[in-house]
C-alpha positions as a Markdown table, in Angstrom:
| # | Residue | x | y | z |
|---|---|---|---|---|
| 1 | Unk | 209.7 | -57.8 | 79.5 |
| 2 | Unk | 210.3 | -60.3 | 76.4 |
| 3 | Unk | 214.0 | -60.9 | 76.0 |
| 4 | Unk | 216.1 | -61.5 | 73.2 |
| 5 | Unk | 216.5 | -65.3 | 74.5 |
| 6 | Unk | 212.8 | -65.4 | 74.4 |
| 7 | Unk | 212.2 | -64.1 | 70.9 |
| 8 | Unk | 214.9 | -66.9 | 69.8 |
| 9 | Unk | 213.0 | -69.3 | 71.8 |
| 10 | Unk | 210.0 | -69.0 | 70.1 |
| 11 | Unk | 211.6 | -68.7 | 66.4 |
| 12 | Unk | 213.4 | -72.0 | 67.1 |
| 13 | Unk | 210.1 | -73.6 | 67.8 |
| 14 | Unk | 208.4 | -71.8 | 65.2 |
| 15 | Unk | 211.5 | -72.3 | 62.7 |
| 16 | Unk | 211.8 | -68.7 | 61.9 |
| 17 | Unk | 214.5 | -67.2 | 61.4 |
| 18 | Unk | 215.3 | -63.3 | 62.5 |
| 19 | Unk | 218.2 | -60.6 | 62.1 |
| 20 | Unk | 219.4 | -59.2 | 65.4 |
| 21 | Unk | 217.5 | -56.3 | 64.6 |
| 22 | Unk | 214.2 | -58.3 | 64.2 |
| 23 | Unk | 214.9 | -60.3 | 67.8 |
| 24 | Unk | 215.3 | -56.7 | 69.4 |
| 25 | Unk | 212.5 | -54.9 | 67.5 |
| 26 | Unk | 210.0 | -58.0 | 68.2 |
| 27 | Unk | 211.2 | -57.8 | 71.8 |
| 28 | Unk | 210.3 | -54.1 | 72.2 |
| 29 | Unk | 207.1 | -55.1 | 70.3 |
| 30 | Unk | 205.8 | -58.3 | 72.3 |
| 31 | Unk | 206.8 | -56.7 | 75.6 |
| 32 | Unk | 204.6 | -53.8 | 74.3 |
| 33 | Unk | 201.7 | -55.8 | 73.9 |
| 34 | Unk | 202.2 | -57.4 | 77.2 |
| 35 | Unk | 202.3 | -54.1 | 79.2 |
| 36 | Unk | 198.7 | -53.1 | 77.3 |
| 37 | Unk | 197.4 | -56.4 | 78.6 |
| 38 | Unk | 198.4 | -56.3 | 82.1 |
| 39 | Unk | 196.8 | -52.3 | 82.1 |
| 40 | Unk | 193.8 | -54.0 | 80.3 |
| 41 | Unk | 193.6 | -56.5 | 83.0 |
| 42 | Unk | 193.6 | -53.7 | 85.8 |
| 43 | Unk | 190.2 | -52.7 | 84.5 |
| 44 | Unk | 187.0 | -52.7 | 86.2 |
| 45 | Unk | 184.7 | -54.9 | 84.1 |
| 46 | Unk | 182.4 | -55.7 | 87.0 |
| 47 | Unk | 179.7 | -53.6 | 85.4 |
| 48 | Unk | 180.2 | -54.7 | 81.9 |
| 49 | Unk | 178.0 | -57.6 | 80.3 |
| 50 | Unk | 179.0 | -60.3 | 79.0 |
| 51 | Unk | 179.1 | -60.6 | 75.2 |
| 52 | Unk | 180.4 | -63.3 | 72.7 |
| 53 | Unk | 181.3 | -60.8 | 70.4 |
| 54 | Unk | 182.3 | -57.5 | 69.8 |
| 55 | Unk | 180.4 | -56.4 | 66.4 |
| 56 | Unk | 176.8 | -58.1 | 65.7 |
| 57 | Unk | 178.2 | -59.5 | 62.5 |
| 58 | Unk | 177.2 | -62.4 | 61.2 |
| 59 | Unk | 179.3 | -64.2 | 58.7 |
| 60 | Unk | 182.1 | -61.9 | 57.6 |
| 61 | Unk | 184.5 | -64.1 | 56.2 |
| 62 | Unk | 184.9 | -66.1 | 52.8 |
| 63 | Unk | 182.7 | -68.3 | 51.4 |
| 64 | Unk | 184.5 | -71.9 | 52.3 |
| 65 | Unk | 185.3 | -73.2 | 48.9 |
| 66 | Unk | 187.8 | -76.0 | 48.7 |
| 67 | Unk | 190.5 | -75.1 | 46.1 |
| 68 | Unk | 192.9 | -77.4 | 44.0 |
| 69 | Unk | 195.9 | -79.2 | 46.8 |
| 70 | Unk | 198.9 | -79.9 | 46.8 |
| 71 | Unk | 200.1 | -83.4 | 46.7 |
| 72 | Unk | 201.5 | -85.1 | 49.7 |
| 73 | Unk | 205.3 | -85.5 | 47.7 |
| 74 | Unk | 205.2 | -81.7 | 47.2 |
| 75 | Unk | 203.8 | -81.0 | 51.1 |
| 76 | Unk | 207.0 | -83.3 | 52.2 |
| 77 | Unk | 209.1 | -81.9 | 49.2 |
| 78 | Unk | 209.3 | -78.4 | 51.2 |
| 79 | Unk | 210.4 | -80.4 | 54.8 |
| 80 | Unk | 214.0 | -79.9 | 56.1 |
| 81 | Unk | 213.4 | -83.2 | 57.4 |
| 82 | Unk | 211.2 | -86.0 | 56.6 |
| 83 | Unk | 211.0 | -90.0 | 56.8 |
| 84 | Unk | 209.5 | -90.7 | 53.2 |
| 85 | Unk | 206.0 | -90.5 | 54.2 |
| 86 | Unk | 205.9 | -87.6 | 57.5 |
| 87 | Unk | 207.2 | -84.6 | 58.8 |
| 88 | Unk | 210.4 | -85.1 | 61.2 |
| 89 | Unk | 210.5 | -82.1 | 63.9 |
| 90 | Unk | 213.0 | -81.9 | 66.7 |
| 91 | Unk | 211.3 | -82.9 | 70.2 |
| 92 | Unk | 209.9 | -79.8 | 71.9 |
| 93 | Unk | 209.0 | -81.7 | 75.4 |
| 94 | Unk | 211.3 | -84.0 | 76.9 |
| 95 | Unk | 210.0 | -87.5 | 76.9 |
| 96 | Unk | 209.1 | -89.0 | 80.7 |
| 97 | Unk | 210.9 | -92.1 | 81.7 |
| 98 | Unk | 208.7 | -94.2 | 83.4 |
| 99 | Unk | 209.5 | -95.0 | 86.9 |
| 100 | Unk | 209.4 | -98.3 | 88.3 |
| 101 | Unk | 208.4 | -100.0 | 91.3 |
């Protein structure tokens, strides 16, 4: 089951920000969707063939146009944290001290 702590994990890391209600309803939620996968993974697919995709669709989405950007000052304009030219974003994995010999 998802926890609470888990849910505020993965804001933090996201930087999203939830009510206490949220962080309980996306708990009930993502531990939902866990529980259908583990009874999805107890299927028997033995006799099922192998397919890329589900629909025989071909090019379903958009055209890939490009479309008018903004500029690098308003991308960093919208940081909570930047050095001038990049984003700044607290460290996720611990850095590794080398060991020595």
């Amino acid at each position: 089951m998802i926890s609470i702590e888990d849910v505020e994990y993965v804001a933090r890391l996201a930087r999203l920000s939830f009510t206490e209600e949220e962080k309980e309803q996306m708990a009930r939620e993502l531990s939902g969707i866990l529980d259908y996968m583990k009874q999805m993974d107890e299927l028997d697919t033995s006799n099922v063939a192998s397919m890329a995709h589900v629909l025989d669709r071909v090019d379903v989405f958009r055209p890939d146009v490009t479309h008018e950007r903004i500029s690098h000052d308003q991308a960093l304009s919208n940081a909570p944290d930047s050095d001038g030219e990049h984003f700044r974003v607290p460290r996720v994995i611990p850095s590794a001290k080398p060991s020595r010999p």
